[in-house]
Structure formats: C-alpha cells, structure tokens
MDAnalysis code that builds the backbone (N, CA, C; Angstrom):
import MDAnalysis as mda
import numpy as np

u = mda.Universe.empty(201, n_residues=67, atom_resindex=np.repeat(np.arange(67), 3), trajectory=True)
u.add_TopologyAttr("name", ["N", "CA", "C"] * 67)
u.add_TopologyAttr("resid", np.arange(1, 68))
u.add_TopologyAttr("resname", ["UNK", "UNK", "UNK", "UNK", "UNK", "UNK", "UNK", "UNK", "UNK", "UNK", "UNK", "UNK", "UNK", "UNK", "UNK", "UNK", "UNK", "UNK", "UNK", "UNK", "UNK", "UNK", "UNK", "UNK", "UNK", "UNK", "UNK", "UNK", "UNK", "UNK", "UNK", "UNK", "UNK", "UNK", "UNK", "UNK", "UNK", "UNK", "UNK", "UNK", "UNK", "UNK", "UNK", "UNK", "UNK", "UNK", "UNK", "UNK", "UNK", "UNK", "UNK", "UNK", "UNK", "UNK", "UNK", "UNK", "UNK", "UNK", "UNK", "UNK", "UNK", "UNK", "UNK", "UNK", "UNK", "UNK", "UNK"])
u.atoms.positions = np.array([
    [-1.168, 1.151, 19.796],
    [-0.717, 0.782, 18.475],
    [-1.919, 0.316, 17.654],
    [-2.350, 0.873, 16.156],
    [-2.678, 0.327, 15.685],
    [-2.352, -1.103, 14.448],
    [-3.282, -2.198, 14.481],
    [-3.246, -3.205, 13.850],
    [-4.283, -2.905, 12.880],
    [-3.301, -3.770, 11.932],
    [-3.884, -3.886, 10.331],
    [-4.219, -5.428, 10.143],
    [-5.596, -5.562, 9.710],
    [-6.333, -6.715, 9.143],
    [-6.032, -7.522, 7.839],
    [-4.420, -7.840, 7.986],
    [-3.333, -8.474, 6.632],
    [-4.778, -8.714, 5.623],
    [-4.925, -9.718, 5.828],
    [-6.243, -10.538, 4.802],
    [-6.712, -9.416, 4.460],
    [-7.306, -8.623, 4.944],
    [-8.788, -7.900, 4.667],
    [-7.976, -6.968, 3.668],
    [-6.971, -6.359, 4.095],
    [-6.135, -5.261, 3.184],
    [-5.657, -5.340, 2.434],
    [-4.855, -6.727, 2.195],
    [-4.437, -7.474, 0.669],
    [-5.918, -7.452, -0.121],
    [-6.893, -8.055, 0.066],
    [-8.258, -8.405, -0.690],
    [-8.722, -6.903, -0.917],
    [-8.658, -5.855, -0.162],
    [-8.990, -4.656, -0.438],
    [-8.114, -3.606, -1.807],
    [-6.689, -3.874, -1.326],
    [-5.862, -2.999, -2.532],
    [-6.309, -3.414, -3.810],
    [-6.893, -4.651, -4.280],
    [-7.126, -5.045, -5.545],
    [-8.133, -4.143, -6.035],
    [-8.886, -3.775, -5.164],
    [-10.156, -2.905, -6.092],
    [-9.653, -1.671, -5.773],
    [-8.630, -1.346, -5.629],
    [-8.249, 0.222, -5.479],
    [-7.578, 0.728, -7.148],
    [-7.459, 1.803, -7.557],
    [-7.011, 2.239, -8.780],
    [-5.940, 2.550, -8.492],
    [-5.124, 2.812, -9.370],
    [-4.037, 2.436, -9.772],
    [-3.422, 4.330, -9.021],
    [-4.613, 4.826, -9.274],
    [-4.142, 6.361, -8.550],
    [-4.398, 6.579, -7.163],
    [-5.245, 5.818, -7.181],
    [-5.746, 5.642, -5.408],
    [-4.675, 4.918, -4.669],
    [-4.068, 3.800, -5.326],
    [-2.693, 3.297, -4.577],
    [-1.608, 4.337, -4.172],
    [-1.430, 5.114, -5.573],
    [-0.486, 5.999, -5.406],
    [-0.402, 7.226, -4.719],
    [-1.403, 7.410, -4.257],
    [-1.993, 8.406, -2.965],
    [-2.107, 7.900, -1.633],
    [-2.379, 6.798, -1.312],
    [-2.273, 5.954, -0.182],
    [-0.746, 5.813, 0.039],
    [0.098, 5.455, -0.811],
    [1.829, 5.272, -0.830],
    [2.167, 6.762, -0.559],
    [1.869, 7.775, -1.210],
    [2.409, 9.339, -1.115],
    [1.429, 9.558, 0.866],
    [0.639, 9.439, 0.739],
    [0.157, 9.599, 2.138],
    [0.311, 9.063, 3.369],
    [0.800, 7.846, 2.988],
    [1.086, 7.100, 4.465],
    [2.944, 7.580, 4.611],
    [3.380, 7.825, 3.721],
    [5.012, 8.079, 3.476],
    [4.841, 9.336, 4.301],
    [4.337, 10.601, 3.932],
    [4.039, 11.996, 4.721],
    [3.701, 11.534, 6.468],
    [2.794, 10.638, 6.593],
    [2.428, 10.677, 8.189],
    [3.712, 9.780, 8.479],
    [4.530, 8.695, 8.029],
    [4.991, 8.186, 8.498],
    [6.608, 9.676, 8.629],
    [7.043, 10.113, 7.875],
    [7.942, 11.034, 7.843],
    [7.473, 12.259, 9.509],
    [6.420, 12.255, 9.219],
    [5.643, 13.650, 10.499],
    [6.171, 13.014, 11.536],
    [5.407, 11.162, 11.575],
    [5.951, 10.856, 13.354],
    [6.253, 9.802, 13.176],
    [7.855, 9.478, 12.729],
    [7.844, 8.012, 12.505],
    [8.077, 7.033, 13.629],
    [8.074, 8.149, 14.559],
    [7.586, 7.258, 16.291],
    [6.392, 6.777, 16.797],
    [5.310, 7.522, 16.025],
    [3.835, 7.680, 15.981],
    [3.517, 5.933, 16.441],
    [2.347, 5.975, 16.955],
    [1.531, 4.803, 17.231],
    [0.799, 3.915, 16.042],
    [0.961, 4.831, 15.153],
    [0.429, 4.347, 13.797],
    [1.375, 4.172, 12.914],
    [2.722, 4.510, 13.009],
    [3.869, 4.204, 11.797],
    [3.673, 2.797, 11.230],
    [3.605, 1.610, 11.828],
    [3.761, 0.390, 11.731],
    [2.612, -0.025, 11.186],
    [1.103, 0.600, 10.942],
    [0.176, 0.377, 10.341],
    [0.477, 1.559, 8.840],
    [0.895, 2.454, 8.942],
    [1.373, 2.963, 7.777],
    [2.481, 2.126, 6.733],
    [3.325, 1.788, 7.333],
    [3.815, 0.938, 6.891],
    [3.513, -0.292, 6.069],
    [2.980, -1.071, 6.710],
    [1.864, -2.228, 5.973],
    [1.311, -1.361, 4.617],
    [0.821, -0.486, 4.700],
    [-0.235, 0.003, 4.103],
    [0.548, 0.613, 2.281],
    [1.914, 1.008, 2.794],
    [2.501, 1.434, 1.912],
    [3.378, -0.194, 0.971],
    [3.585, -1.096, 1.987],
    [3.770, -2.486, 1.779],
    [2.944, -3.227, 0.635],
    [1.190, -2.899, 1.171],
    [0.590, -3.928, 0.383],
    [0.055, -2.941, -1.149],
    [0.464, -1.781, -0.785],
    [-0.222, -0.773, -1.988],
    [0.960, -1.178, -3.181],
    [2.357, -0.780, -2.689],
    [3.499, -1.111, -3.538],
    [3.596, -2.469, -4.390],
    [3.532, -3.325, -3.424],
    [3.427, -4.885, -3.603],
    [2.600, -4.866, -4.992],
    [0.911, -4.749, -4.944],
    [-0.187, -4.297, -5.479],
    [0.030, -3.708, -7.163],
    [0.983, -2.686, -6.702],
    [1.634, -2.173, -8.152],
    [2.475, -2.853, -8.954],
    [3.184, -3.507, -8.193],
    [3.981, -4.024, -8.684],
    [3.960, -5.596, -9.206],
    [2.574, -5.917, -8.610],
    [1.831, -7.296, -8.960],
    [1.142, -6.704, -10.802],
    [0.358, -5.666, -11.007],
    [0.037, -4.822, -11.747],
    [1.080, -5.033, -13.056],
    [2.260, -4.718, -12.436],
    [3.126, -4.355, -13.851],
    [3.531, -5.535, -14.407],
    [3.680, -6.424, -13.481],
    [4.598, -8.002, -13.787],
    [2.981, -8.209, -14.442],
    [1.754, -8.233, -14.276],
    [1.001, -8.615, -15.375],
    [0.526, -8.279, -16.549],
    [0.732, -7.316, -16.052],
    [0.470, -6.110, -17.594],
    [1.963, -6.681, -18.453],
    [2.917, -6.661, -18.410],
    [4.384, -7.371, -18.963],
    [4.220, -8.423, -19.392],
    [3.363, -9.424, -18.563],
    [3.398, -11.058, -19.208],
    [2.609, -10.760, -20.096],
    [1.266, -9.823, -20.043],
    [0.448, -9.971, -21.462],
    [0.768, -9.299, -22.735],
    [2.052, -8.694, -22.394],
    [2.287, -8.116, -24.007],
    [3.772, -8.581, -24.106],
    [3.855, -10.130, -23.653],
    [4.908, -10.780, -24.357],
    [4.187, -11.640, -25.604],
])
C-alpha cells in the first residue's frame, strides 16, 4: 500500500494551478475506476480529497472578495 505525506500534500496543492488540480482529480478518478482494488486506490483517493478540498478553498475565496 501506498502512503501519502498529509502535511507535505496539503502544502503542495496550493502551488498547483487551478488546471493542474483538475487533471490530478480527472486522473486519479481514471486509475482509481481501472483498479479500485489497486494498492494505490487509497493514495488516489487522498489525492483527489486534497485537490477538491483545494478548489473549493479557491472558490469560497474568490466569493468573499467580491462581496
């Protein structure tokens, strides 16, 4: 099984673009669909977790600044 480095990967999605998230979410969704028995689902997972999260941290701020 692989493990994901919580800290390191939260601190990482921030400098990712906003299209690069959305390719990481479309890509880990495809491997996780191929083998969602796979040894890696559960690190795909996370991954689609902190990218989403990420976006969605994104919009709730982009929203507060054009109240």
């Amino acid at each position: 099984m692989t493990h994901i480095d919580h800290a390191r990967y939260a601190a990482e999605v921030k400098k990712k673009t906003t299209a690069q998230l959305r390719y990481t979410i479309a890509d880990a969704t495809q491997a996780i669909e191929a083998m969602p028995n796979g040894h890696k689902a559960g690190y795909y997972a996370d991954e689609i977790n902190y990218c989403a999260s990420e976006l969605h941290r994104r919009n709730q701020t982009t929203q507060r600044k054009q109240r």
